[in-house]
Backbone as CSV, one residue per row, in Angstrom:
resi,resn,N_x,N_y,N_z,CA_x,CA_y,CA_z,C_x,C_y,C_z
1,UNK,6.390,28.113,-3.712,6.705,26.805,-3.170,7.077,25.885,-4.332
2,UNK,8.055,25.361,-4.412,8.722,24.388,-5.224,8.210,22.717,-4.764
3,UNK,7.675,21.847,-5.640,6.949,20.558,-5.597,8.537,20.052,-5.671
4,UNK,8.494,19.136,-4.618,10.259,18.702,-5.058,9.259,17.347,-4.108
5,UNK,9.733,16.089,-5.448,9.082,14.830,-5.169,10.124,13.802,-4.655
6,UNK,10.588,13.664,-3.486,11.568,12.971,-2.832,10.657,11.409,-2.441
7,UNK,11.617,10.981,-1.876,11.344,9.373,-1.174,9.696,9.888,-0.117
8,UNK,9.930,10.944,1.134,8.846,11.113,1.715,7.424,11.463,1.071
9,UNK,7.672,12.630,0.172,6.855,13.485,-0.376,5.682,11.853,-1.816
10,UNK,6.738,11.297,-2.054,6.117,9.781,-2.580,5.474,9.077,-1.915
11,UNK,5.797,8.646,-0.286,4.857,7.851,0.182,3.752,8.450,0.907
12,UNK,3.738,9.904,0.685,2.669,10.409,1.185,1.500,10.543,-0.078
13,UNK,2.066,10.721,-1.323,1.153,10.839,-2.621,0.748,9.108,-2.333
14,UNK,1.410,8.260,-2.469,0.804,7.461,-2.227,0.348,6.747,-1.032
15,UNK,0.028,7.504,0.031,-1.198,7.333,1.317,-1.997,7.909,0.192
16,UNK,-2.757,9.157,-0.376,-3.350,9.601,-0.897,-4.313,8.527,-1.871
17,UNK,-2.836,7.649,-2.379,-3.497,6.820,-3.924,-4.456,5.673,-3.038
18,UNK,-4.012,5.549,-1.879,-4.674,4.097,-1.469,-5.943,4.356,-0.260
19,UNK,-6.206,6.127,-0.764,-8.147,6.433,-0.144,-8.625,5.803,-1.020
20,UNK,-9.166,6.103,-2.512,-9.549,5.002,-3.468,-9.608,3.628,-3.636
21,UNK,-8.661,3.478,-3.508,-8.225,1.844,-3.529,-9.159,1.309,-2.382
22,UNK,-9.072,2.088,-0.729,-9.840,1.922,0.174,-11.013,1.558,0.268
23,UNK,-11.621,3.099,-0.866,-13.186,3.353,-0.435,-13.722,1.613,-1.736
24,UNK,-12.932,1.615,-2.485,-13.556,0.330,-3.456,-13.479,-0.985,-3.015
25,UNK,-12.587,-1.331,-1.968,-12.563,-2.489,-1.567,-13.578,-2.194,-0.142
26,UNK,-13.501,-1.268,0.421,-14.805,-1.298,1.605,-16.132,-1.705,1.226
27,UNK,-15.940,-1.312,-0.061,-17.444,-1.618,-1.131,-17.343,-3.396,-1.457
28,UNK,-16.838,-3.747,-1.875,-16.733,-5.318,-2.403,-17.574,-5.832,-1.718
29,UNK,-18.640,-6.813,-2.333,-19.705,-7.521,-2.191,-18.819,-8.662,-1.731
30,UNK,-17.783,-8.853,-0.669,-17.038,-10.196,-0.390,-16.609,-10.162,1.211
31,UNK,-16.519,-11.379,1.295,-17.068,-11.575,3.125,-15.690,-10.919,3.692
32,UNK,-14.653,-10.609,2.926,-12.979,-10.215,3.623,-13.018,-8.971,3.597
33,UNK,-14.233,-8.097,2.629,-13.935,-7.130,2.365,-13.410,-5.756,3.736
34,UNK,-13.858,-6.209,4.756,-13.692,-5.581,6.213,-12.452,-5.576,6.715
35,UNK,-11.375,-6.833,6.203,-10.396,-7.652,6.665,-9.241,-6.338,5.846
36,UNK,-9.759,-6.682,4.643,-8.960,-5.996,3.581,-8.523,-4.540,3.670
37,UNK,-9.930,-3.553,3.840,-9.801,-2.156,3.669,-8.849,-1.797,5.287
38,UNK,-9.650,-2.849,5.872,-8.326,-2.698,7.334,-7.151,-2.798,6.980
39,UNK,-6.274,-3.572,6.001,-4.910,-3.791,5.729,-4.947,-2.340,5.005
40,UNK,-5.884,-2.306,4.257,-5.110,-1.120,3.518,-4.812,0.055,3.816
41,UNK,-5.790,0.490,5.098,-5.583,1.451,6.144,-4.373,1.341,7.358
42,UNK,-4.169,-0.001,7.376,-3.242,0.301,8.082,-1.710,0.688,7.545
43,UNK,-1.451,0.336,6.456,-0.757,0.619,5.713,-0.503,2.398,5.244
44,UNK,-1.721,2.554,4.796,-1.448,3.887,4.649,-0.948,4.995,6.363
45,UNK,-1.652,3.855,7.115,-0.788,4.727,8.346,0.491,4.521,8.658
46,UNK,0.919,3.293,8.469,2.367,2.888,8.128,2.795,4.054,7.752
47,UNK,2.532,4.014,5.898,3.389,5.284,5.153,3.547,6.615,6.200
48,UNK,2.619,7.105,6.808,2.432,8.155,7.439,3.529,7.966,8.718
49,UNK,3.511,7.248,9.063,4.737,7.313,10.347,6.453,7.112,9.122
50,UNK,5.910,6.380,8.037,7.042,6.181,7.471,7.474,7.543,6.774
51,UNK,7.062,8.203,6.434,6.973,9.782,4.995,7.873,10.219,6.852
52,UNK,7.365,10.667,7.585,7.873,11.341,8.477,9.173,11.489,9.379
53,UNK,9.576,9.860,9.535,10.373,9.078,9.620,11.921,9.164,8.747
54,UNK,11.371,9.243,7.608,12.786,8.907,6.528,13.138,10.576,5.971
55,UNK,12.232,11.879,6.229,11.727,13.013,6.078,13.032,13.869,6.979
56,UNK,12.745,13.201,8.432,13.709,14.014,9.197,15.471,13.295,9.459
57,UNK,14.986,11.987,9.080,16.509,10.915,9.394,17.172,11.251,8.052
58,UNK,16.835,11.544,7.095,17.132,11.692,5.873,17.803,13.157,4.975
59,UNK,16.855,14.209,6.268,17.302,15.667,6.145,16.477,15.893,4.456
60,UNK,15.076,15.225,4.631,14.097,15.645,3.319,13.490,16.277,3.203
61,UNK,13.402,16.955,4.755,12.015,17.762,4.694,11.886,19.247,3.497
62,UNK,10.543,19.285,3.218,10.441,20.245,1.999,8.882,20.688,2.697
63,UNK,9.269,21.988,2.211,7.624,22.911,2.524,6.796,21.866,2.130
64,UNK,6.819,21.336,0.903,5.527,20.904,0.189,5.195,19.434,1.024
65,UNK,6.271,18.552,1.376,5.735,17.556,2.018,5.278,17.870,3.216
66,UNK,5.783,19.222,3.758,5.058,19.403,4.924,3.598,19.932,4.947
67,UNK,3.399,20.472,3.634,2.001,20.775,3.438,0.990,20.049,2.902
68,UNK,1.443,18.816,2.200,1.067,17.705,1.983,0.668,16.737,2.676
69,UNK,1.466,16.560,3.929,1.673,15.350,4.730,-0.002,15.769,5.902
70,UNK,-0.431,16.704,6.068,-1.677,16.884,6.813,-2.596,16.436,6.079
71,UNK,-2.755,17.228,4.964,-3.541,17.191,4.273,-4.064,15.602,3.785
72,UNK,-3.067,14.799,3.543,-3.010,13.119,3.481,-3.517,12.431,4.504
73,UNK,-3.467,13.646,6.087,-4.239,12.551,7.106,-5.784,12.876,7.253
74,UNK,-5.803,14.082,6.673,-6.981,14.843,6.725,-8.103,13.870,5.821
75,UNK,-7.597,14.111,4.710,-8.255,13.235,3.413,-8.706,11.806,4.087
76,UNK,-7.646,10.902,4.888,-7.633,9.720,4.503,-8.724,9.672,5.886
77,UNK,-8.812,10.808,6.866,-9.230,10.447,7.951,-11.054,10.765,7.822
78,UNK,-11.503,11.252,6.876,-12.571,12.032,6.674,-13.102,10.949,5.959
79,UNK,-12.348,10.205,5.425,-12.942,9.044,4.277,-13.403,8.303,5.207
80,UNK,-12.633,8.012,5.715,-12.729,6.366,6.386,-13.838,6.616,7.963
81,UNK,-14.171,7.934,8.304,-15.037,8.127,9.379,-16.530,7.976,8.416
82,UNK,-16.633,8.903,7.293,-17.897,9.153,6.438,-17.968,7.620,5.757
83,UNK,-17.192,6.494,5.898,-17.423,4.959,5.306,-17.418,4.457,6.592
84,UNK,-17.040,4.652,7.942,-17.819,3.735,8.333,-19.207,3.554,9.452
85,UNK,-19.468,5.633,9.457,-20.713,5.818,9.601,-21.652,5.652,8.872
86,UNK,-21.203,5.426,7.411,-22.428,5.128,6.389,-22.949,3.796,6.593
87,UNK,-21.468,3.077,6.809,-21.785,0.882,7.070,-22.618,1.140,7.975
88,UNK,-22.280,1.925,9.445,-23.073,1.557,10.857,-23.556,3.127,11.200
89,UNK,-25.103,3.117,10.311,-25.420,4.471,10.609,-26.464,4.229,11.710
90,UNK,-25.139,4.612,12.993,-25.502,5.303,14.367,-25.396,6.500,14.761
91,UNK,-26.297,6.935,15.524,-26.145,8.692,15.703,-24.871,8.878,17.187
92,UNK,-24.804,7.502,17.607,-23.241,7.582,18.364,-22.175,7.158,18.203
93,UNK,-22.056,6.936,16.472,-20.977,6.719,15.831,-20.952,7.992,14.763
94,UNK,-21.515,8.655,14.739,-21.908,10.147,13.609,-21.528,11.155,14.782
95,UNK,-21.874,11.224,15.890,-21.231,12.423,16.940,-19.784,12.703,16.921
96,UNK,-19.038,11.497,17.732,-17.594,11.620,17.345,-16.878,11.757,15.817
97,UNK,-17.517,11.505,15.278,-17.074,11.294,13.860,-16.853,12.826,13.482
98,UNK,-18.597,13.252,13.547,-18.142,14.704,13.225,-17.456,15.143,13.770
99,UNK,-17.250,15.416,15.085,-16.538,16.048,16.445,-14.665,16.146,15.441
100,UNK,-14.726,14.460,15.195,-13.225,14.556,14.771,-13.037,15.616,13.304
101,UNK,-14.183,15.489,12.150,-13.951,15.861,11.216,-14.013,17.509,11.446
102,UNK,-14.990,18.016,12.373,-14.997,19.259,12.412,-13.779,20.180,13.141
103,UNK,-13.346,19.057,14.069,-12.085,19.986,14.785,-11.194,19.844,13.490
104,UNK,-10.595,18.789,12.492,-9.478,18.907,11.484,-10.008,19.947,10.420
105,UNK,-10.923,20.671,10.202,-11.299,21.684,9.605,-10.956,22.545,10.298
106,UNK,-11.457,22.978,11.344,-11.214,24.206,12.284,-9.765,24.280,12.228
107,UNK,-9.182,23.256,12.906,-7.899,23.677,12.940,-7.059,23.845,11.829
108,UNK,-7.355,23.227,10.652,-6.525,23.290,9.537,-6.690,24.938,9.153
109,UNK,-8.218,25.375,8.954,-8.412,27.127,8.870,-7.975,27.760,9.749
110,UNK,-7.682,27.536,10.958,-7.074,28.018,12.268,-5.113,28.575,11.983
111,UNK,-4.626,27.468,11.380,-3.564,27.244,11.023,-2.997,28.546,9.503
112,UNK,-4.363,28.297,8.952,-4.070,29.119,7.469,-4.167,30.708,7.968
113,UNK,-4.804,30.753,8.891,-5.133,32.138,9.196,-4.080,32.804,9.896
114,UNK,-3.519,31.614,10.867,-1.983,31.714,11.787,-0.921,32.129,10.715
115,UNK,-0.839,31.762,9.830,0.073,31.627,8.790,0.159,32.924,8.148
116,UNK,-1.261,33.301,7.749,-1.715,34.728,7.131,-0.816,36.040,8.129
117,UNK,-1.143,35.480,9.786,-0.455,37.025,10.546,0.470,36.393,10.673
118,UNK,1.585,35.853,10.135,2.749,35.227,10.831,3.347,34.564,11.824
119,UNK,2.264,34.199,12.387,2.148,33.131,13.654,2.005,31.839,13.727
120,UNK,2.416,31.426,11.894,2.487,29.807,11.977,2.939,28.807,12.837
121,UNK,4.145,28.997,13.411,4.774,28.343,14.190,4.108,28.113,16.048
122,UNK,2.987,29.337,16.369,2.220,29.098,17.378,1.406,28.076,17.272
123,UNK,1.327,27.396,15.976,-0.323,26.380,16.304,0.728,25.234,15.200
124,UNK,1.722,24.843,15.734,2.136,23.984,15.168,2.100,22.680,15.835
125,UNK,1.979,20.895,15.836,2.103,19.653,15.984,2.327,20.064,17.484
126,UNK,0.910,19.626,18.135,1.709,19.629,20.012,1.909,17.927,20.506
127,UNK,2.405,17.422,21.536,2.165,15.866,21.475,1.136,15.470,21.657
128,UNK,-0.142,16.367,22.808,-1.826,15.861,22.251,-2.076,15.672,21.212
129,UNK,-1.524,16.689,20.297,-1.943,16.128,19.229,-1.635,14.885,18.417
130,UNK,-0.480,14.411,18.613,-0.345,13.362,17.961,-0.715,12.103,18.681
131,UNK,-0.979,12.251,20.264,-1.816,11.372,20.494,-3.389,11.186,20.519
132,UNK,-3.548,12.245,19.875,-4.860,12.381,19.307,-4.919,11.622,18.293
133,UNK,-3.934,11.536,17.608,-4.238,11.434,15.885,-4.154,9.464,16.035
134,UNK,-3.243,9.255,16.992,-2.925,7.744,17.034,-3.951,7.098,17.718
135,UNK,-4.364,7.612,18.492,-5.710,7.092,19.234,-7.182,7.036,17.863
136,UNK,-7.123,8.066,17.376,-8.240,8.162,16.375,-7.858,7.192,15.025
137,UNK,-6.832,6.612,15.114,-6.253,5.843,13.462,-6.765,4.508,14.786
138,UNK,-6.518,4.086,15.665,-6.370,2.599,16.281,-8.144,2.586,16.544
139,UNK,-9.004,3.548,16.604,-10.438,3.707,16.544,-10.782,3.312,15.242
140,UNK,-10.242,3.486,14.437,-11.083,3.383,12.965,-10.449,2.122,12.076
141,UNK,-9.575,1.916,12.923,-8.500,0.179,12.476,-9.971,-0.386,13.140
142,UNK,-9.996,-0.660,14.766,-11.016,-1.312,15.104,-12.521,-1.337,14.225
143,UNK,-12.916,-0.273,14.148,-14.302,0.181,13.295,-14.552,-0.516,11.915
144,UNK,-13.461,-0.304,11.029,-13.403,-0.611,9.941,-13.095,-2.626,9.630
145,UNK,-12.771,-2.888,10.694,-12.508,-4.283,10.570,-14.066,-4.809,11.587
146,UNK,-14.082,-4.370,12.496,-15.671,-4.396,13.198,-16.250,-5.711,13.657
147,UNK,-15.375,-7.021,13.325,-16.337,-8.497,13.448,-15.039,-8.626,14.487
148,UNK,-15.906,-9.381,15.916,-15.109,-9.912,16.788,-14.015,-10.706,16.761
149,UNK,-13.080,-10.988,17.675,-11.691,-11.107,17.161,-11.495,-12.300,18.323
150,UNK,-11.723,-13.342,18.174,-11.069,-14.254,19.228,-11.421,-13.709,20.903
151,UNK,-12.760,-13.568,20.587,-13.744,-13.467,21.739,-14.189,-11.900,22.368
152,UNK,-13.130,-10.986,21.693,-12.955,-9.763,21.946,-14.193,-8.742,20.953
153,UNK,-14.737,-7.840,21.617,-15.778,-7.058,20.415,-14.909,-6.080,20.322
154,UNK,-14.859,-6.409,18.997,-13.842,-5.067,18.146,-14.491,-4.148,17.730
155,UNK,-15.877,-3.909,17.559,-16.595,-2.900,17.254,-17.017,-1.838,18.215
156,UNK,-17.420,-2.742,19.385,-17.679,-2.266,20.640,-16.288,-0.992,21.224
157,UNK,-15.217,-2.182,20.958,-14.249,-1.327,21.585,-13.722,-0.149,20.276
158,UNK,-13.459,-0.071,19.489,-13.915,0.582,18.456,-14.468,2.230,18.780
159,UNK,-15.732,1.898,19.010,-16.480,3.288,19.450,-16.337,3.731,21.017
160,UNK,-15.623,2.974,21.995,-15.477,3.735,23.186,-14.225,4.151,22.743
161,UNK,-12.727,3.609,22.233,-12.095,4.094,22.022,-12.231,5.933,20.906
162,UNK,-13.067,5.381,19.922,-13.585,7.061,19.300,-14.149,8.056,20.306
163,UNK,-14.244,7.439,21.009,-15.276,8.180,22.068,-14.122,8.979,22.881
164,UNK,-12.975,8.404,23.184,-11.834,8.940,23.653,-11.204,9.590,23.030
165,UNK,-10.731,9.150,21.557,-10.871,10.179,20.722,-10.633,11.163,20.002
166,UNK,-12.452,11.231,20.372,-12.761,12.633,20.180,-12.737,13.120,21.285
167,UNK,-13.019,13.116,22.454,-12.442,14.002,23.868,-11.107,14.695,23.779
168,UNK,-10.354,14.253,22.845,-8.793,14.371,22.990,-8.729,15.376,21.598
169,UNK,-9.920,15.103,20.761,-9.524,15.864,19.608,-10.243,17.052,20.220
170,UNK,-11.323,17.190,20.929,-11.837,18.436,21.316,-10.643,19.217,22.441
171,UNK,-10.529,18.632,23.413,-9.081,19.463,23.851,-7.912,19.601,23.206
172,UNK,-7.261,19.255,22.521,-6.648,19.696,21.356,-6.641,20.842,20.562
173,UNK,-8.077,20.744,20.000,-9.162,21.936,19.437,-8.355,23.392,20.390
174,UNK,-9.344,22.975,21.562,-9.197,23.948,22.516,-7.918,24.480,23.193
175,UNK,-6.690,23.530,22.933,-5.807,24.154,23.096,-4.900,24.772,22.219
176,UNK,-5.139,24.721,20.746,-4.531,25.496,19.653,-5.264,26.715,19.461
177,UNK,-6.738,26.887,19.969,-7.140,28.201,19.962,-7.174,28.838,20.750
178,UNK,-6.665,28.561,22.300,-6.462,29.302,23.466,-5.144,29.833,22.949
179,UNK,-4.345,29.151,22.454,-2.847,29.565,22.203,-3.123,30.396,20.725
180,UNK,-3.731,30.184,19.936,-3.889,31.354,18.941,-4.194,32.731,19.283
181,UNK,-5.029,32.194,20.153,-5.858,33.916,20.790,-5.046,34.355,21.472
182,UNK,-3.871,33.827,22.171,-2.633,34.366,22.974,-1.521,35.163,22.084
183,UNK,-1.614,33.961,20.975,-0.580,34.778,19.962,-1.131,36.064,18.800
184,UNK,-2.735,35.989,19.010,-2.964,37.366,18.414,-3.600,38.214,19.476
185,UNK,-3.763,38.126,20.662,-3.647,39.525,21.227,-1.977,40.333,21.670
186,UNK,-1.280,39.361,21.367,0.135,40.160,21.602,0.336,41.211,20.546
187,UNK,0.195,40.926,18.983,0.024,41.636,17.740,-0.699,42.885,18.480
């Protein structure tokens, strides 16, 4: 695989640069600090619709940003669940959390193993899934910003929305490994 660093394959290294940047301003002893790591998350989801965006309109796509570009939601999504179950350590904000972190493991090994018998293309991006993934980024926008909003509880809604989810990340789950197990009993 050839690292070929284009316009996409850049704004995905930098979603990457701004987990850090994240996890230090979530930390700041300052009353915005909630306000802030929210901008900066949303941003990095920006990049992420953007890397993808300019990727295919552009005719950029490269193995490596495509192997990159998960891995960037993976990272950024594991951070920001394990920061803001640590702020609000609830055991019904730690359920979904894991739920989400453990299905993007499973499936990411799910995927490597697909890849191994040549069946990558069976467990590839379904649209649950990506409304999985958008539902779980607008959960952790809410979470991470968390102080009511012009009368509205953003925290509240926050965790029913995770709560949805993860319902969506568990069928998801379940439907890339019903379809794996389809594509290796044909083998």
């Amino acid at each position: 695989m050839t690292f070929e660093f284009n316009l996409p394959t850049n704004l995905t290294l930098l979603r990457i640069a701004f987990i850090p940047l994240l996890v230090v301003v979530f930390y700041l002893p300052w009353a915005y600090a909630n306000v802030a790591s929210t901008v900066i998350f949303m941003l990095a989801g920006f990049t992420d619709w953007l890397d993808g965006y300019l990727a295919r309109k552009m005719r950029m796509e490269t193995p490596f940003g495509a192997f990159l570009d998960p891995v960037a939601d993976k990272l950024m999504v594991a951070v920001v669940l394990v920061l803001i179950v640590q702020q609000q350590p609830d055991p019904y904000l730690a359920i979904p959390a894991a739920i989400i972190i453990g299905r993007e493991i499973t499936i990411a090994s799910l995927r490597e193993w697909m890849a191994e018998l040549g069946k990558r293309a069976k467990v590839k991006v379904s649209q649950l899934g990506k409304w999985k993934t958008s539902l779980q980024m607008f959960a952790m926008t809410l979470l991470l910003y968390r102080d009511d909003l012009l009368g509205v509880p953003i925290n509240a809604l926050g965790y029913f929305s995770l709560y949805i989810a993860a319902l969506l990340t568990l069928w998801s789950m379940v439907n890339y490994c019903v379809t794996a197990l389809a594509a290796i009993r044909e083998q």
